[in-house]
C-alpha positions in Angstrom: 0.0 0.0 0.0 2.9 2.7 1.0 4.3 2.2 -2.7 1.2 2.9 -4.3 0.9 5.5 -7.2 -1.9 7.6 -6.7 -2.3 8.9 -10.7 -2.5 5.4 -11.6 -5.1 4.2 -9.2 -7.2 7.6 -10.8 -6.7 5.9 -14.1 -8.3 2.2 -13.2 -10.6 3.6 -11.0 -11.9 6.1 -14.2 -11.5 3.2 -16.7 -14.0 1.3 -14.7 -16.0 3.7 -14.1 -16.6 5.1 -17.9 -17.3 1.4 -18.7 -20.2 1.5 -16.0 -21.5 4.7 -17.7 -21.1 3.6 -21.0 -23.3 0.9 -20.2 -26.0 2.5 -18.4 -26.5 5.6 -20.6 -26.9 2.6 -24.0 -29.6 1.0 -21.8 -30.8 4.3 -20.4 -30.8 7.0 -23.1 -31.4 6.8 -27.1 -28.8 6.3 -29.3 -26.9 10.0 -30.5 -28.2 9.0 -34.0 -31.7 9.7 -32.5 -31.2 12.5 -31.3 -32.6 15.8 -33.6 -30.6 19.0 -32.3 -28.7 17.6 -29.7 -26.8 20.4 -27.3 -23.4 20.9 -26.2 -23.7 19.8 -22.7 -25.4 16.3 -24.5 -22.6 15.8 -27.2 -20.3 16.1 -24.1 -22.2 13.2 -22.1 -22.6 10.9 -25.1 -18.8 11.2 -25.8 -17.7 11.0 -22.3 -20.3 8.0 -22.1 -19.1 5.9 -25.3 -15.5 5.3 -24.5 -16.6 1.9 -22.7 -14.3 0.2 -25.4 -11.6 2.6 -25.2 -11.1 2.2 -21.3 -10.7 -1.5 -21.8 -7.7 -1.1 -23.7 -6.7 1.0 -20.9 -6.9 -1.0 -18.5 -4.6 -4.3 -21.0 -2.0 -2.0 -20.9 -2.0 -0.9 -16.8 -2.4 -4.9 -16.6 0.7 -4.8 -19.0 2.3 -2.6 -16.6 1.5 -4.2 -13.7 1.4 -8.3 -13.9 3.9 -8.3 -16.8 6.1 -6.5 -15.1 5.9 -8.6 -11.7 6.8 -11.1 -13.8 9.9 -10.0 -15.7 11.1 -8.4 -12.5 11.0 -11.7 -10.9 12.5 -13.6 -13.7 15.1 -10.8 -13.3 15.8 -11.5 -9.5 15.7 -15.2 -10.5 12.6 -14.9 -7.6 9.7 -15.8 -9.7 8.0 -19.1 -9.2 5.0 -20.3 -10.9 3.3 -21.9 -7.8 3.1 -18.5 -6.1 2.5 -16.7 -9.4 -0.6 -19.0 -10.1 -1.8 -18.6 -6.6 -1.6 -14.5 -6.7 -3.3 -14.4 -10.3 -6.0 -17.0 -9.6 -6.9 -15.5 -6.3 -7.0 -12.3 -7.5 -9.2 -13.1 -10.4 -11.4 -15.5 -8.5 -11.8 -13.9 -5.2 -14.2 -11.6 -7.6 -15.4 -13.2 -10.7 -17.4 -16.1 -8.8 -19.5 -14.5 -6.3 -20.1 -11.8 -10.1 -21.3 -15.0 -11.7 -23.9 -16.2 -9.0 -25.2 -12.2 -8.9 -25.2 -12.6 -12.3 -27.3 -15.9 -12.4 -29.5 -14.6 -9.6 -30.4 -11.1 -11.1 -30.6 -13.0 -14.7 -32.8 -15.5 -13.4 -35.2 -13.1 -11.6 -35.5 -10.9 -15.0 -35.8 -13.5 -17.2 -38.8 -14.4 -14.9 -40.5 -11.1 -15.3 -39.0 -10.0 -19.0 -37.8 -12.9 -20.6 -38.1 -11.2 -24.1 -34.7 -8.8 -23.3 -32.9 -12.5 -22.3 -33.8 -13.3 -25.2 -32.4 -10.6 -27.3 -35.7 -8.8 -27.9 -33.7 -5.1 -26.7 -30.3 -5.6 -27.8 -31.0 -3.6 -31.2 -32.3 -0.5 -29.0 -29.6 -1.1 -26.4 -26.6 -2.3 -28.8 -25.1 -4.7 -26.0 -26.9 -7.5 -24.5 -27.9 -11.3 -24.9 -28.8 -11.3 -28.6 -31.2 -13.8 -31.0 -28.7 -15.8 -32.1 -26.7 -15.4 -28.5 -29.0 -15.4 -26.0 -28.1 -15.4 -21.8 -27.1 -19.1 -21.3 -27.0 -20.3 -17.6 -25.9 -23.4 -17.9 -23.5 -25.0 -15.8 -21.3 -25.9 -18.9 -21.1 -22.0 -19.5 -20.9 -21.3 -15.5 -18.0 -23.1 -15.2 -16.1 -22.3 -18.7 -16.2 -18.4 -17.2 -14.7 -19.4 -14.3 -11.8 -21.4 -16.0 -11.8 -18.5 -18.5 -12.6 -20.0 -21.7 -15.8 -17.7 -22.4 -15.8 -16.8 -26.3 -13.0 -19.2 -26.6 -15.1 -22.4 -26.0 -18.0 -21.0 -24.8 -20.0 -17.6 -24.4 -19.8 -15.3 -21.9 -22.3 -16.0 -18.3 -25.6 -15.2 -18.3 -26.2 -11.1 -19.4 -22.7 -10.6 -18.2 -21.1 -9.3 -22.0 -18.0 -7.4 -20.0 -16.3 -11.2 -18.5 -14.9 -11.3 -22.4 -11.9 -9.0 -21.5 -11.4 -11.8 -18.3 -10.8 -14.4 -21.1 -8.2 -12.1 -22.8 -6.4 -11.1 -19.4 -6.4 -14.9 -17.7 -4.2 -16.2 -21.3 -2.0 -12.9 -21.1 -1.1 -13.9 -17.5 -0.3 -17.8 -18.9 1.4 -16.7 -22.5 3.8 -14.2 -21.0 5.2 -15.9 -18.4 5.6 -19.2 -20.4 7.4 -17.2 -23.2 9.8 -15.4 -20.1 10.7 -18.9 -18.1 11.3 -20.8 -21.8 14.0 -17.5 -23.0 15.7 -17.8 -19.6 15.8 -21.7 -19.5 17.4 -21.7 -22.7 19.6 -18.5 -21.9 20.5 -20.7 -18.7 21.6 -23.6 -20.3 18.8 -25.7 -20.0 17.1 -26.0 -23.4 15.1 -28.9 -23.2 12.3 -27.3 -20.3 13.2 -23.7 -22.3 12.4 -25.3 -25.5 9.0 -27.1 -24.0 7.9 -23.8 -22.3 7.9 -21.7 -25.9 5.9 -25.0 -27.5 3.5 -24.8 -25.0 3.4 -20.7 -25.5 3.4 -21.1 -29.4 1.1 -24.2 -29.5 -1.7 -21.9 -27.1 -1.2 -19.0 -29.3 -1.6 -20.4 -32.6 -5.1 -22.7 -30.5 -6.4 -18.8 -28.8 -8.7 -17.2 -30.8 -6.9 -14.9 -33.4 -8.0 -11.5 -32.1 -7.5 -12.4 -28.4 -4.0 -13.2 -29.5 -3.5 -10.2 -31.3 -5.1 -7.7 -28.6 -2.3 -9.2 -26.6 -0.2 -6.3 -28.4 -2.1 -3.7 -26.2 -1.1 -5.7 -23.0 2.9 -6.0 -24.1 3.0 -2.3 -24.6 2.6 -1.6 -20.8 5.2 -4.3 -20.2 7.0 -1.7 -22.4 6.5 1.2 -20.6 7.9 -1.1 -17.3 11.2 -1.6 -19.2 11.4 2.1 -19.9 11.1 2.5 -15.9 13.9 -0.5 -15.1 16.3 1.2 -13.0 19.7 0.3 -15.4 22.9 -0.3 -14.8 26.0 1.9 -15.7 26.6 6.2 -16.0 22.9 7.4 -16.9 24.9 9.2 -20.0 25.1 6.0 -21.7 21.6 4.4 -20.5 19.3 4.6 -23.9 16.2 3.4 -21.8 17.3 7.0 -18.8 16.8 8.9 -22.0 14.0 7.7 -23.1 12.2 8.0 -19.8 13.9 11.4 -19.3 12.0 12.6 -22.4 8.8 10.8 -21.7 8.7 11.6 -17.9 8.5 15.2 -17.7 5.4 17.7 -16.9 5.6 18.8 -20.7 5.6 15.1 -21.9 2.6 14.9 -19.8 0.6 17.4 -21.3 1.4 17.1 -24.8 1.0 12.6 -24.3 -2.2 13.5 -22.4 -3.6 15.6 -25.8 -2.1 13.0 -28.3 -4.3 10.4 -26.0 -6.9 12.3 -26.0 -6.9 12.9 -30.1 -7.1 9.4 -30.2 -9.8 8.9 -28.0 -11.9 12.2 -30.3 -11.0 9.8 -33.7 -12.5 6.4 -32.2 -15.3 8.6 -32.0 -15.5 9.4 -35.6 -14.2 5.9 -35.9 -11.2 7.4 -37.8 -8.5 4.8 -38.0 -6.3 6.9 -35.7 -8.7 5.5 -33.0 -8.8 2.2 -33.4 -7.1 -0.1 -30.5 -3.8 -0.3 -31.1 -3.7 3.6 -31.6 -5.2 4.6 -28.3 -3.1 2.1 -26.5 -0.2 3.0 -27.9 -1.2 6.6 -26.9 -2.1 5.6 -23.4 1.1 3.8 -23.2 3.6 6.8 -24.3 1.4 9.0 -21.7 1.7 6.6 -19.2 5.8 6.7 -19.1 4.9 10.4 -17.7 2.3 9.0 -15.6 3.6 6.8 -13.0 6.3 8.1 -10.8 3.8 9.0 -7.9 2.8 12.6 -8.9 1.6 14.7 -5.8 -2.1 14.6 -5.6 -4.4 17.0 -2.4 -5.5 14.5 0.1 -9.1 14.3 -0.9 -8.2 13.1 -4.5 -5.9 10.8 -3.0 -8.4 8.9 -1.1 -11.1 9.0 -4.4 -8.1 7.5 -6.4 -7.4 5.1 -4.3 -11.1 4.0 -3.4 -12.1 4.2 -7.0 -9.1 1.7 -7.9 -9.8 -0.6 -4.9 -13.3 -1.6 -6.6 -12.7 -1.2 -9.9 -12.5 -4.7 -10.6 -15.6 -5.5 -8.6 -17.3 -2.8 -10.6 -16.5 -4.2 -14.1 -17.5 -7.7 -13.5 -20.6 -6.8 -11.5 -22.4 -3.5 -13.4 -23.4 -5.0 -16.1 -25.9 -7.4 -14.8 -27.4 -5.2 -12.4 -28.1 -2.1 -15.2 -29.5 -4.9 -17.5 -31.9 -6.2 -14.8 -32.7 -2.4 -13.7 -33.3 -1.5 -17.9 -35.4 -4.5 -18.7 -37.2 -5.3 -15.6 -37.7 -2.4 -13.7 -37.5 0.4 -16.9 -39.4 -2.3 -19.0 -36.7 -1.1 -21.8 -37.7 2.5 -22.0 -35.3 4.6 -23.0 -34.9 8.6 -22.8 -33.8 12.0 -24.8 -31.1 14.1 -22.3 -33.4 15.8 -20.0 -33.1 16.6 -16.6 -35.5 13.3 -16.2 -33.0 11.4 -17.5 -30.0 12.7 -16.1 -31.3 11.9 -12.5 -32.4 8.6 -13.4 -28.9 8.0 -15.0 -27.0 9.3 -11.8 -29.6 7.3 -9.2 -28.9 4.2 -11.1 -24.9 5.4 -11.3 -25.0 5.9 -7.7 -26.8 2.2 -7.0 -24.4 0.7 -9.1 -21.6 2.2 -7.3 -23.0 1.4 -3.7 -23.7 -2.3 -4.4 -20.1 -2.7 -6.1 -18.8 -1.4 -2.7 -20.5 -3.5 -0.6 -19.5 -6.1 -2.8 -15.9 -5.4 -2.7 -16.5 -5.1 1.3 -17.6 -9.0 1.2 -15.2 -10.5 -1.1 -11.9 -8.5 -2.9 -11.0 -7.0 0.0 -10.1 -10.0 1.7 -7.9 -11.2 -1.6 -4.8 -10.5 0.5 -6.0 -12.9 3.1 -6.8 -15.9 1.0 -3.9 -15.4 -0.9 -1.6 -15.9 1.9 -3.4 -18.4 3.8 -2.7 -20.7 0.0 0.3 -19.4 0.2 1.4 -20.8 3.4 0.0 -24.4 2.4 2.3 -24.2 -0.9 5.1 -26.8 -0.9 8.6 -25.7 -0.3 
């Protein structure tokens, strides 16, 4: 907790958040096409509200950042073992995603009881996410299971209404590829090239088996394993040091600024759907901003504590939103949607506020207490 960096828990905790929105105001509010004469205080909501998408690739390169660069740095240290690597991934992921999935069958089941038309895929035109005609919410315990071993949209779909557990899927094989690819180059670099030579199989052979666009979002992940490389403390006179001057250039206020504009350009063109905004440019923009980003920038108290509370649930809020707004939408709303009015806007930030309340309380019950399970498994781990 004491090496935290505040400007980075901001980011997680926003990413999550502009997912939530992004959901709520498609089930909520018309779609902008819809829309005759639309204001500038509207356009501003509907663009804040549609970079759902967008934050997700966010978030594959902070993971990038993060769990790809635990890893190297242990492989550096010669420190990094695969039983305590598995337990700290699968407790982190788990401690979360199964009590989502039995909120998820729970809610599903209750509104496909009252409005089983929108489970169905009666609403996903109007709401443009959703169980669909040809997709509708499966609840079976083939699918329950396949999410929790993280082979939705790989071998099966995704749980119940809960269309967000597709990025799990992408993260879960990340965490696997990586490190297989790390342990087989420093086997072989060590001298023992039959395990070295096994472990990049085993990496190839799941890559070439992974669906190809899960393989190739993977590209968004590696660039914040980049951005950890470019923050490697290095050896030798800092004169010399390519990767001091890069970060030099890249760390600085002005670097700041003029990354945060060029990331924000590319957020304005996946708007327009201009090709400067598809994936790999915004997180290739978020990742040459976010060399200037981490270093623990100063923050006032107050935003110190919303950063860090907004990143403490952030992953409880992504896997658990979804379900809740679709149940709200079709069951409570009955699917009716609204033009920006003041109407909406307080039904939009009651809802908001709800979401936000029961992802806390959430987080209260289960992903706070990740810490603990992990190292009770961790004590039980063989020597």
């Amino acid at each position: 907790m004491k090496n935290r960096d505040s400007t980075l828990d901001l980011v997680r905790g926003l990413s999550a958040l502009l997912v939530m929105l992004g959901h709520l105001r498609s089930f909520l509010f018309l779609d902008f096409g819809e829309l005759h004469g639309a204001g500038v205080i509207a356009k501003l909501f509907y663009f804040c509200t549609g970079l759902g998408h967008q934050a997700v690739m966010v978030f594959f390169v902070l993971s990038g950042y993060f769990v790809g660069g635990s890893v190297l740095s242990g492989l550096i240290k010669s420190r990094f073992t695969w039983g305590v690597y598995a337990v700290s991934r699968l407790t982190r992921l788990w401690m979360v995603l199964i009590p989502a999935l039995l909120l998820t069958f729970g809610l599903d089941l209750l509104g496909d009881y009252w409005n089983p038309g929108a489970y169905a895929g009666d609403l996903h035109g109007a709401f443009m996410s959703g169980p669909k005609f040809d997709h509708p919410a499966s609840w079976s315990a083939t699918t329950f299971f396949a999410n929790v071993f993280f082979v939705q949209t790989i071998l099966a779909p995704v749980f119940g209404s809960n269309g967000p557990l597709w990025s799990l899927a992408n993260e879960f094989w990340y965490y696997l590829l990586f490190p297989l690819a790390g342990c087989g180059l420093r086997a072989i670099v060590n001298n023992r090239r039959g395990s070295g030579a096994l472990m990049l199989f085993c990496a190839a052979f799941l890559a070439l088996w992974l669906p190809r666009s899960l393989v190739m979002a993977g590209l968004v992940w590696l660039l914040g394993v980049c951005v950890w490389c470019v923050h490697l403390k290095t050896p030798g006179p800092d004169s010399v040091s390519a990767l001091v001057v890069v970060r030099r250039f890249f760390s600085g206020r002005l670097w700041m600024l003029l990354g945060g504009g060029m990331f924000l350009g590319t957020l304005i063109a996946s708007r327009v759907h201009y090709w400067m905004g598809g994936d790999y440019a915004v997180g290739g923009a978020f990742a040459l901003w976010l060399v200037s980003l981490c270093g623990g920038w100063r923050m006032i108290p107050w935003a110190d504590r919303l950063s860090t509370g907004l990143s403490e649930i952030s992953y409880t809020l992504y896997v658990v939103h979804f379900p809740i707004l679709f149940f709200a939408s079709t069951v409570l709303l009955k699917g009716r949607q609204f033009s920006p009015s003041p109407t909406g806007y307080l039904l939009f930030s009651a809802l908001a506020v709800s979401v936000m309340i029961i992802s806390t309380g959430m987080w209260w019950v289960f992903e706070r207490n990740t810490n603990a399970a992990r190292a009770w498994l961790m004590k039980r781990l063989p020597d």
